[in-house]
C-alpha positions as CSV (number, residue, x, y, z in Angstrom):
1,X,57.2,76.9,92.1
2,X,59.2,76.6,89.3
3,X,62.6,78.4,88.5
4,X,63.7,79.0,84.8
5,X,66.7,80.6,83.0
6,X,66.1,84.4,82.6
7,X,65.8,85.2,78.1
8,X,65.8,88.5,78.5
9,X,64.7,89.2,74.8
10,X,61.8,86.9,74.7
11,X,61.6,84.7,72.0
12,X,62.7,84.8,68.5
13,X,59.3,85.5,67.1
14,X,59.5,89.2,69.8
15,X,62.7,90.0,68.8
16,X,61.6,90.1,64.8
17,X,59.0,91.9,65.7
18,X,60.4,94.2,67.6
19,X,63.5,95.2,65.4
20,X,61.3,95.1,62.5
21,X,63.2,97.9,61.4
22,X,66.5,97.8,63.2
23,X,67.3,94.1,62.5
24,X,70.0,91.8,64.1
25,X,72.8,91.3,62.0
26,X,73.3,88.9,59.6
27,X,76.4,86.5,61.5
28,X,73.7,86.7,64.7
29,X,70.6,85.4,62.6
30,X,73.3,82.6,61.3
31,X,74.0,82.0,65.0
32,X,70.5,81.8,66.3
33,X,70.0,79.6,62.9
34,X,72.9,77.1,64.5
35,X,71.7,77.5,68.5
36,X,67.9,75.7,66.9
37,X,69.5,73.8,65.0
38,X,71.6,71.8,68.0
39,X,68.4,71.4,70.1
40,X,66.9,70.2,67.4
41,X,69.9,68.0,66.5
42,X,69.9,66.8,70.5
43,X,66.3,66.1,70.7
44,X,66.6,64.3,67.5
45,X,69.8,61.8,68.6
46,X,67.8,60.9,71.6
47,X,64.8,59.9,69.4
48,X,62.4,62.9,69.9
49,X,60.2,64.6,67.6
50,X,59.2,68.2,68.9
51,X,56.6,68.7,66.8
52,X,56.3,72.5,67.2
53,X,59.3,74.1,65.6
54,X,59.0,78.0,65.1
55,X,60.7,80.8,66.5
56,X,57.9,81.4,69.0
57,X,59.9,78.5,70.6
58,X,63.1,79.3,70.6
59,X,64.0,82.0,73.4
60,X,66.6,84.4,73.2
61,X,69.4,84.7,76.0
62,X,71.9,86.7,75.0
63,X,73.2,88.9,72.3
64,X,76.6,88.8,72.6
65,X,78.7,87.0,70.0
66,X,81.1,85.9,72.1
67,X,78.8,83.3,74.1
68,X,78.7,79.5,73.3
69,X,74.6,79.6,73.4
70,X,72.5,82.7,72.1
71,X,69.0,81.3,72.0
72,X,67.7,77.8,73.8
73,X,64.9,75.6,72.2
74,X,61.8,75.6,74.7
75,X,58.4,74.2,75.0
76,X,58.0,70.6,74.7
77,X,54.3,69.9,75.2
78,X,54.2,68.5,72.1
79,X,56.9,66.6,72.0
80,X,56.7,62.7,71.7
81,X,58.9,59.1,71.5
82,X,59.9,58.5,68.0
83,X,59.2,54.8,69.3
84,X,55.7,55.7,69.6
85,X,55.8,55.0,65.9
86,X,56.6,51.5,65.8
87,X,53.4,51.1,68.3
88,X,49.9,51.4,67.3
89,X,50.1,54.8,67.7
90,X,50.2,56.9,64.4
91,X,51.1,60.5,64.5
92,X,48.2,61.8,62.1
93,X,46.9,64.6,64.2
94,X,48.0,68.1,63.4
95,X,49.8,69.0,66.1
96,X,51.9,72.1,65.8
97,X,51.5,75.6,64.6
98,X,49.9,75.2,60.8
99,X,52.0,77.9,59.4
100,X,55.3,75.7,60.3
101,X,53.6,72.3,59.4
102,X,54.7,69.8,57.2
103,X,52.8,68.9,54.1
104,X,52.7,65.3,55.2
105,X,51.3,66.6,58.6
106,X,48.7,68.8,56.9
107,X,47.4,66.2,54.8
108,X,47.5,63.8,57.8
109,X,49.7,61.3,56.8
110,X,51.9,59.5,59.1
111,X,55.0,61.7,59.5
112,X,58.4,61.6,61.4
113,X,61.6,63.1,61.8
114,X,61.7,65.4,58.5
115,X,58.4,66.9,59.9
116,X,60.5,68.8,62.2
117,X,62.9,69.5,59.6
118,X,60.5,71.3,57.4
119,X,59.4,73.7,60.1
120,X,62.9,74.6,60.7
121,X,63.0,75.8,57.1
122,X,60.4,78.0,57.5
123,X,61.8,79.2,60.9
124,X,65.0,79.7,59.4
125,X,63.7,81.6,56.3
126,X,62.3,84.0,59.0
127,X,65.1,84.3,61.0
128,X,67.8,85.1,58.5
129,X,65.0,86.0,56.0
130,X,64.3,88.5,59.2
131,X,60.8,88.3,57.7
132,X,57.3,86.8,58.0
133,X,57.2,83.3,55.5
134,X,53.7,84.3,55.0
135,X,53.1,87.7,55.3
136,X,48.8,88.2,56.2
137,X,48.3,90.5,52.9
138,X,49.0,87.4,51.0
139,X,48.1,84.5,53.8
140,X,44.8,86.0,55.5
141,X,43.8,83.0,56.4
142,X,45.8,79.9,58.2
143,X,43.7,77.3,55.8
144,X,45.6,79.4,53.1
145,X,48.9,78.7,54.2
146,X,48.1,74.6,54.2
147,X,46.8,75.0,50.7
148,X,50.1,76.7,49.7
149,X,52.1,74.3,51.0
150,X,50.5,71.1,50.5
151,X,50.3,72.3,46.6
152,X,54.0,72.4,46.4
153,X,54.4,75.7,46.7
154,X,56.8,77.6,48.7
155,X,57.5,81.3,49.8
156,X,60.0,83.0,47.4
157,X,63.7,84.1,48.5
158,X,64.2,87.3,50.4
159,X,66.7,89.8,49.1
160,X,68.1,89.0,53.0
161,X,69.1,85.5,51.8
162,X,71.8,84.5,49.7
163,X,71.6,82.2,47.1
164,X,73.5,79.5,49.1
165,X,71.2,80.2,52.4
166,X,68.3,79.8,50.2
167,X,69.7,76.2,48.3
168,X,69.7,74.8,52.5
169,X,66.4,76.0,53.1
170,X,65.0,74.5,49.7
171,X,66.6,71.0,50.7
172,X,64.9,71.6,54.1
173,X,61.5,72.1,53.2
174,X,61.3,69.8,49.9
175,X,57.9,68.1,49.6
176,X,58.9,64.8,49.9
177,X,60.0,63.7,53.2
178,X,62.9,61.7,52.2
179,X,64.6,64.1,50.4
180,X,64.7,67.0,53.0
181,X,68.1,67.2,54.8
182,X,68.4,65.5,58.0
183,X,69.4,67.9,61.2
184,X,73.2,66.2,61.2
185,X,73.3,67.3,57.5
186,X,72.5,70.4,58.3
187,X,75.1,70.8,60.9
188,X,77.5,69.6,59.4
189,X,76.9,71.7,56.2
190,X,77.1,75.0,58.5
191,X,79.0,74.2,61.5
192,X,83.2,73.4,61.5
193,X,86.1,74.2,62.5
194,X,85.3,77.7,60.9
195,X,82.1,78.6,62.0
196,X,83.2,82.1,61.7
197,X,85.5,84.1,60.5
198,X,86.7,87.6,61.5
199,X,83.4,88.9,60.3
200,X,80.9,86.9,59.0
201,X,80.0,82.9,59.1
202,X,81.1,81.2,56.0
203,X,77.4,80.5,55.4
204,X,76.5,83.7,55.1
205,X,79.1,83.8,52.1
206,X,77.3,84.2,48.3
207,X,80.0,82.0,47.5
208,X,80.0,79.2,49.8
209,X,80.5,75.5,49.4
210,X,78.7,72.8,50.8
């Protein structure tokens, strides 16, 4: 048998749906934001792609503030050797969750690390957004969600996000690959010697500074 780490609050996907209406606060969703964002970071410096970023995937261990880690990336089934791609191998399948896929993955281009970046966007825009990206009234179908996104289009900023938490997410999920923010961006931008303050992370701030 296998033994695994106890999350006690399922995964991040659970815990949104559970507090629909009695939502984490704001400096937790920044500090969930963070926790995915250093797996994602670690897998990336070791030359991973996971391929199946969402917050089904990231689990949730603790809710206390005080603790280094809060939630823990998880499932790696999909994940693969970024070296594969200098091989005849070409990553053209659509693997992942369509709702957090790439447009370059939807279309079935060849795609790399900024795949993974685009579906933390969308994670992140549900986390802090503490919403669905693409709600089913709008999104019945998951072929509706590809033809959104590989049109260019993306969903439109929550009254949960500020305007500097939504300028992040736009660089994240911008249709080119090249021009999305790479994970140590992204890290750097929200992590620091401050990471908080005495109430609030300073990216949670309207008027932050990156």
């Amino acid at each position: 048998c296998m033994v695994t780490e106890l999350a006690p609050f399922g995964s991040l996907k659970d815990l949104i749906s559970e507090r629909k209406d009695n939502p984490i606060d704001t400096e937790m969703r920044i500090k969930f934001c963070l926790d995915c964002a250093k797996g994602i970071k670690y897998l990336h410096d070791n030359g991973i792609l996971h391929r199946d970023i969402k917050p089904h995937n990231f689990l949730i261990t603790s809710l206390d503030s005080n603790v280094n880690v809060n939630c823990k990336l998880t499932d790696f089934g999909s994940a693969r050797n970024i070296n594969l791609l200098m091989t005849n191998m070409t990553f053209t399948q659509g693997i992942g969750t369509p709702k957090y896929m790439a447009p370059e993955i939807l279309n079935k281009d060849k795609y790399k690390k900024p795949a993974d970046i685009f579906s933390f966007a969308i994670t992140m825009y549900e986390i802090i957004g503490w919403c669905d990206a693409f709600p089913k009234e709008e999104f019945k179908y998951s072929w509706d969600i590809a033809e959104f996104v590989v049109n260019g289009k993306r969903p439109e900023k929550p009254s949960e996000l500020s305007n500097s938490q939504f300028d992040i997410i736009q660089q994240s999920w911008c249709e080119k690959a090249n021009q999305r923010l790479q994970i140590e961006e992204w890290t750097e931008m929200t992590c620091g010697e401050t990471i908080f303050d005495s109430n609030i992370n300073h990216w949670g701030k309207e008027n932050s500074e990156f």
